[in-house]
C-alpha positions in Angstrom: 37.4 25.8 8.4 36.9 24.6 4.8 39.5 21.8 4.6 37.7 18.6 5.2 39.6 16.1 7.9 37.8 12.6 7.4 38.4 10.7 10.2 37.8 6.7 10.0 36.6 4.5 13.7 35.9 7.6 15.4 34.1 6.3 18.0 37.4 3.8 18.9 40.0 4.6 21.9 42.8 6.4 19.5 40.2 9.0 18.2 38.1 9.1 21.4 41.5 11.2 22.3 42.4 12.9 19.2 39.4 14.3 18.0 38.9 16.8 20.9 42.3 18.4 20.0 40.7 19.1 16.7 37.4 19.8 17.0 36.5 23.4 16.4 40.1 23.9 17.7 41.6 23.3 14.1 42.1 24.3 10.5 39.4 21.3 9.9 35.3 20.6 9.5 35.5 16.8 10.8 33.9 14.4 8.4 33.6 11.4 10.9 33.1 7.6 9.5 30.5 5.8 11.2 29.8 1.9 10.5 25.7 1.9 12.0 23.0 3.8 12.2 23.6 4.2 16.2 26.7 5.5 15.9 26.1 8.1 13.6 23.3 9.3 15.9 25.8 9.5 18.7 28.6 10.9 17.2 25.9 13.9 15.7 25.0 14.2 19.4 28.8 14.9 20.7 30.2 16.6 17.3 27.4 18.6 16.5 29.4 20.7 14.4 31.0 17.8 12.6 29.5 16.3 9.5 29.0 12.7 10.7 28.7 9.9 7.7 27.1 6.4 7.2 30.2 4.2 6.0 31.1 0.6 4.9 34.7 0.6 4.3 34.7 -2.5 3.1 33.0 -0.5 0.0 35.4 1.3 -2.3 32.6 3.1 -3.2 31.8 3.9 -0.1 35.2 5.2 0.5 35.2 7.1 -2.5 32.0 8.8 -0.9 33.6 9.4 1.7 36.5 11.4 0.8 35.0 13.3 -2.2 36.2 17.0 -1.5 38.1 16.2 1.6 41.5 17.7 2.3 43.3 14.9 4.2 42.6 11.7 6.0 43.6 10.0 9.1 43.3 6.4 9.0 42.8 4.0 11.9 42.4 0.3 10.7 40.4 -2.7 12.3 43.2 -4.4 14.3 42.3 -8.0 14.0 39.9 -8.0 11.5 39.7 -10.4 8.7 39.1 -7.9 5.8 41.5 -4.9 7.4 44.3 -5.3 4.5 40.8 -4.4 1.8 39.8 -2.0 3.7 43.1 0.4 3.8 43.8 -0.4 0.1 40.3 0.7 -0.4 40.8 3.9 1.5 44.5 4.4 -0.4 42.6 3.7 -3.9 40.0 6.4 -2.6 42.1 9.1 -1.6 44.4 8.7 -5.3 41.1 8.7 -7.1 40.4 12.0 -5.3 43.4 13.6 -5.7 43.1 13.0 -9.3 40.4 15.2 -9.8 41.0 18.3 -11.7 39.6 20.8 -8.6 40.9 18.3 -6.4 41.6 19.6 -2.8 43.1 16.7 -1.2 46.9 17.1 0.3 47.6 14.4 3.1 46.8 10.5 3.9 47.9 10.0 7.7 47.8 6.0 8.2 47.5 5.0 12.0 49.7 1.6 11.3 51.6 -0.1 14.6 55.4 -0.5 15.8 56.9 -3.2 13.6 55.1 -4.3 10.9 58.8 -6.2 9.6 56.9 -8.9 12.5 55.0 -10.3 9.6 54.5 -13.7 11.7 51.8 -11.2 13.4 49.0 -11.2 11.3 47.7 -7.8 12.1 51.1 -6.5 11.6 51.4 -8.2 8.3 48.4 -6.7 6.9 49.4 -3.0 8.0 52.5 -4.0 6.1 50.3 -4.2 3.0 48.5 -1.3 3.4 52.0 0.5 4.1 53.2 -0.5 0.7 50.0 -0.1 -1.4 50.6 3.6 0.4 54.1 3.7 -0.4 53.5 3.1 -3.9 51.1 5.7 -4.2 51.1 8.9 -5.7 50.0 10.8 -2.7 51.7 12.6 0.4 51.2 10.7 3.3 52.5 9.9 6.8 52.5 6.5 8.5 52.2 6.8 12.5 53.5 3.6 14.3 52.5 3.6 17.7 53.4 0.8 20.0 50.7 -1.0 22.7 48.3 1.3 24.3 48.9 1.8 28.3 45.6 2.5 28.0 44.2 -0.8 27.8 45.1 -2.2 30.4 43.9 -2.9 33.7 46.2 -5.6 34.1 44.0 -8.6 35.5 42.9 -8.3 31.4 46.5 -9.8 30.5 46.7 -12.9 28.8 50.3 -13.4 29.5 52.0 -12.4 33.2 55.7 -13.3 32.4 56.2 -12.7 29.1 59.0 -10.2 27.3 59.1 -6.3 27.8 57.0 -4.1 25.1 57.0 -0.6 24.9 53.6 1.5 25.4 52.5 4.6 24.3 49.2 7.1 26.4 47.0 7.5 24.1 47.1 11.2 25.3 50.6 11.1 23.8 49.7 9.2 20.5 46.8 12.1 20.0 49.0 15.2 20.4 51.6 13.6 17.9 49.0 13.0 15.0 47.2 16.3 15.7 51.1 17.8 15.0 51.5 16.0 12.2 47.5 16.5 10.6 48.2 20.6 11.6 51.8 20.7 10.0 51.2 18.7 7.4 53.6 19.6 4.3 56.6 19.3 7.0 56.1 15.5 7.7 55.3 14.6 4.0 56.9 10.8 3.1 57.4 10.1 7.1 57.4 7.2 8.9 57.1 7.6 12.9 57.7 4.7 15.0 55.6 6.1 18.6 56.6 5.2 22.0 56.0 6.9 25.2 58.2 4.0 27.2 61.4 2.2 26.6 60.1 -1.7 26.8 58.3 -2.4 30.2 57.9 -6.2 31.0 53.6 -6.8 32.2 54.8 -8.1 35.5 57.0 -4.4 36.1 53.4 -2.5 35.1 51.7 -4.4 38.0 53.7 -3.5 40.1 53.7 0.1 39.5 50.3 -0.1 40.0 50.6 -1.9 42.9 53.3 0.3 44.4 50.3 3.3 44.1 47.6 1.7 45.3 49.8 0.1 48.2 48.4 -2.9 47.8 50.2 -6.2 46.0 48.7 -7.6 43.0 48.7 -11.2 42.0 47.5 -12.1 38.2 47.3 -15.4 37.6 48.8 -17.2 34.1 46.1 -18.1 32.3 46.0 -21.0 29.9 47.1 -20.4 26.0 42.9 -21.0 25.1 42.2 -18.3 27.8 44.5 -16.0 27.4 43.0 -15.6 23.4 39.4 -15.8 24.9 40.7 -12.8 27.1 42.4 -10.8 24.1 39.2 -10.9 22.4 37.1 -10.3 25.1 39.0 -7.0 24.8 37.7 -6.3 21.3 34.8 -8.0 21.1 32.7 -7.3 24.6 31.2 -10.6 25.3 28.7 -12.5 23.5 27.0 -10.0 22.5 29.6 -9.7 19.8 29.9 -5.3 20.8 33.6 -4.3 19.9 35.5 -2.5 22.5 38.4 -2.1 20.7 40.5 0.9 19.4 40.2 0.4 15.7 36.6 0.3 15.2 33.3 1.9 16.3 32.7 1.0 19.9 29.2 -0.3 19.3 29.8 -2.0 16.1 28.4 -5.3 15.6 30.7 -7.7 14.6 30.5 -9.5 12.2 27.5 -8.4 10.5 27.8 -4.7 9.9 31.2 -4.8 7.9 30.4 -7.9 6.4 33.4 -10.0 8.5 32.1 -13.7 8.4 35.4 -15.1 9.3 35.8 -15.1 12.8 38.3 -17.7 12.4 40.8 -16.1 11.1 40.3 -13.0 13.7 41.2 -16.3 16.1 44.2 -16.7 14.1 45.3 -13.5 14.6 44.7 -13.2 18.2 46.8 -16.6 19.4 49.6 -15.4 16.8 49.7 -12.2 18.8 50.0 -14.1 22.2 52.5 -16.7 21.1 54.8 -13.6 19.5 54.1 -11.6 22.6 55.1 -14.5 25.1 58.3 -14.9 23.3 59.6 -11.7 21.8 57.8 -9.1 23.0 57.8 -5.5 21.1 60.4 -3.2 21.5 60.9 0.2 20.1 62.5 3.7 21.6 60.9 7.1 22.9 62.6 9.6 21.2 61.0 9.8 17.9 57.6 10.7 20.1 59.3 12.8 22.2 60.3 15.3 19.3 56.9 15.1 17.7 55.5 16.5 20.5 57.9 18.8 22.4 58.3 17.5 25.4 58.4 14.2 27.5 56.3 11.1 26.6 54.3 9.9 29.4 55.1 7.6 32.1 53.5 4.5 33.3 54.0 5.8 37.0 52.3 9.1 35.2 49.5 7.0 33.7 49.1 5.3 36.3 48.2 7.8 38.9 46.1 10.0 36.5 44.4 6.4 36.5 43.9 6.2 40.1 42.9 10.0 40.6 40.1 10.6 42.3 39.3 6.5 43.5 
């Protein structure tokens, strides 16, 4: 296992599920991108085998530390995060500086983007858009992943919208066995782009009721107002007051703002009522099958997800 796999927010809900598929299971040493202190300690404590590393990524040279002798990358970007556009450029600019080195080893950038970044109106989906360009126009061989909304963050009663258009999801369990396909086969998925769903689109108010239908119990979520529903979005990434992030693209105990140096939590506020407005009225819609040849056999259900859920309450 000398090929080094540097893995960025691998403490977040994407690569909570991919990096068991890999570790010690892969041609790969992990080289895992911690933002504090804390989370390098913990990550050392459940990788032990994995070389775990101090980063800012809002530092190019940071990022340049990072990937210095690494053989590929997989990217996950801070979702609504003021500074997410810098920090992929930074980690595009890294991995061309590496692969520029006479004994360079570097083969592959894998980018963890999301399902329609044409929707530049989103601002998240915007700035992936950037980030899938400045990759684009690079010299290197990568692969852009496009996964849709995550199934798995839901409950439900979290929703800011009840009512609103059908989106697709993808199980995360799904969205990990496609990348470790793609980081494993590597040469074969050179220059593509994978739009991921595990679900034709689902409407909120249909995913309730499958839940209600196995728990046999109905389920009433009430409409919140516009303000709320953007308190509750980033209540989702941002655990209370205590500023913690919960999210998926990002180390689950990393302090926002201070540790990435974010002091515009305005414009994460911009981004989170865009998403809600764009959600309420169009939705996000995308198709199955591109997932479902990835990984060899069917995507995953929400009745599926729903009762591996329940199992055991």
């Amino acid at each position: 296992m000398n090929e080094i796999l540097v893995i960025t927010c691998p403490s977040g809900r994407q690569c909570s599920h991919l990096i068991p598929l890999l570790y010690n299971k892969s041609r790969f040493k992990l080289r895992l991108a911690a933002h504090t202190s804390e989370s390098t300690s913990r990550l050392q404590t459940i990788y032990p085998e994995a070389e775990v590393q101090t980063c800012n990524t809002s530092s190019l040279t940071d990022c340049c530390k990072l990937l210095s002798n690494a053989t590929s990358v997989y990217h996950v970007g801070p979702s609504l995060h003021s500074r997410e556009m810098e920090i992929g450029i930074n980690m595009i600019d890294a991995a061309v500086a590496e692969s520029q080195k006479p004994d360079t080893k570097f083969k592959h950038f894998v980018y963890s983007s999301v399902l329609g970044t044409q929707h530049r109106n989103l601002m998240q989906h915007d700035h992936k858009s950037r980030v899938e360009e400045r990759l684009l126009l690079s010299p290197l061989n990568f692969t852009i992943l496009q996964p849709t909304n995550f199934m798995d963050t839901y409950p439900a009663a979290e929703l800011a919208k009840m009512e609103s258009p059908s989106i697709n999801l993808v199980a995360l369990r799904d969205l990990a066995d496609a990348a470790a396909q793609v980081l494993d086969q590597r040469e074969v998925h050179y220059f593509a782009q994978y739009p991921l769903c595990s679900t034709f689109p689902v409407s909120d108010a249909d995913f309730v009721r499958i839940i209600g239908k196995q728990i046999g119990k109905e389920i009433k979520v009430p409409t919140p107002t516009f303000e709320e529903g953007v308190s509750k979005v980033l209540k989702l990434l941002y655990a209370g007051e205590s500023g913690v992030y919960s999210g998926d693209h990002v180390d689950s105990d990393l302090r926002w703002p201070a540790s990435q140096g974010d002091l515009r939590p305005d414009i994460t506020r911009d981004e989170a009522e865009r998403l809600i407005l764009f959600y309420n009225r169009r939705g996000l819609k995308g198709n199955p099958n591109v997932l479902r040849w990835l990984i060899g056999r069917e995507p995953t259900t929400v009745d599926e997800w729903v009762k591996v859920q329940l199992r055991g309450l």
